[in-house]
C-alpha positions, 0 to 999 in steps of 0.5 A: 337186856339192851346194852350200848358201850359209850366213850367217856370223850363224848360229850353227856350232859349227866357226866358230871362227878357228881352223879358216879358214886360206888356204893358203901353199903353190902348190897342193894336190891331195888326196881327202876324205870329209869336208864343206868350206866356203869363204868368199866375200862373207861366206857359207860355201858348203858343199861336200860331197864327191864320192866318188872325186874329186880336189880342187884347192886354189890357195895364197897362193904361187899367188896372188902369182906369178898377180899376184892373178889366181888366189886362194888361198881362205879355207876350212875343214873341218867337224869330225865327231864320229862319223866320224873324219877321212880325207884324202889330200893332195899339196902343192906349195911353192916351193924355200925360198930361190926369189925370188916375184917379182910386180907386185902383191908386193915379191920375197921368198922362200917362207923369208921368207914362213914366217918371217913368218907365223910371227912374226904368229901368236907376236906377234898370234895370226894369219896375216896372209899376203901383205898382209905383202908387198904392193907399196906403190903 
């Protein structure tokens, strides 16, 4: 695997807050062609793809039942004029009215949590995600 850590100053014409995004759900199986990038302390790290291989992705359910132990990362994809875009994904979500139950979270259910990210992107313009749902303390 091919890595290469990238300065958020510098300019990137896809780094835009529209294309970083956690994912909701438990966790995502899928195959790209196409270069991703993941954020940590502030830097993208460029991953390139693997042919044939098997991507796993954890999502911000995962985060809240591992009590934060496994986190779900911001990422994103970097857009590719000439090459159409060819993914194939597997997602895995909790039943809707399923309680999450964590240390680290007060319970909700995965309807909650659809229902208030989506009133966080009508009223601010973005998710907020499970800090909605952190357990004072």
């Amino acid at each position: 695997m091919e890595a290469t850590w990238l300065d958020l100053q510098q300019p990137f014409s896809e780094q835009s807050p529209e294309n970083l995004h956690l994912d909701p759900e438990l966790s995502k199986t899928y195959m790209s062609e196409s270069t991703g990038f993941v954020l940590k302390d502030d830097n993208w790290l460029q991953v390139k793809p693997i042919p044939d291989t098997l991507i796993f992705n954890l999502g911000d359910m995962m985060q809240a039942i591992s009590d934060d132990k496994y986190k779900s990362v911001k990422h994103r994809v970097k857009l590719n004029k000439e090459k159409e875009r060819f993914s194939i994904c597997y997602f895995v979500f909790p039943a809707e009215g399923s309680v999450i139950q964590s240390s680290k979270y007060r319970p909700f259910t995965y309807s909650d949590f659809q229902a208030q990210v989506q009133q966080d992107v009508k009223t601010l313009g973005f998710k907020v995600g499970l800090e909605r749902f952190r357990a004072a303390g």
